[in-house]
C-alpha positions, -999 to +999 in steps of 0.1 A: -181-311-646-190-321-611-210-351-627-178-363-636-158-353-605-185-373-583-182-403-607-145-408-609-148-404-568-168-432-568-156-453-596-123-447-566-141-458-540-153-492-559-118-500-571-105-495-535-127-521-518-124-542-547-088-542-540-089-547-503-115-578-508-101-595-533-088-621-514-118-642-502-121-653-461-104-682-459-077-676-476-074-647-451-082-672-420-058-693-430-029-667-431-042-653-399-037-690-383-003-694-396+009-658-386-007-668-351+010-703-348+046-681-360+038-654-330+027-690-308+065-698-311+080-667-305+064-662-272+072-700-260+113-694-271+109-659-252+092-674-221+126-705-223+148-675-229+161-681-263+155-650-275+187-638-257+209-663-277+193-654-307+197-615-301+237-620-292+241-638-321 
């Protein structure tokens, strides 16, 4: 019984970081650049004050 216990708590632990690194790096690097690029933006309309308009709209 604790054969199998210990087995199916590994056989978790391989599905897990199969899951998490499924997606290969660059599709990752490129997601990172375009969220940076999006949070680029945001600080620039912050720093001109839009983001007042936009939160009284």
């Amino acid at each position: 019984m604790k054969h199998r216990l210990r087995t199916a708590g590994l056989t978790a632990c391989i599905r897990q970081l199969a899951e998490r690194y499924a997606s290969p790096l660059p599709i990752l690097v490129e997601e990172v650049g375009a969220l940076a690029a999006r949070v680029e933006e945001h600080l620039q309309a912050m720093e001109k004050g839009k983001w007042r308009m936009e939160a009284a709209q």
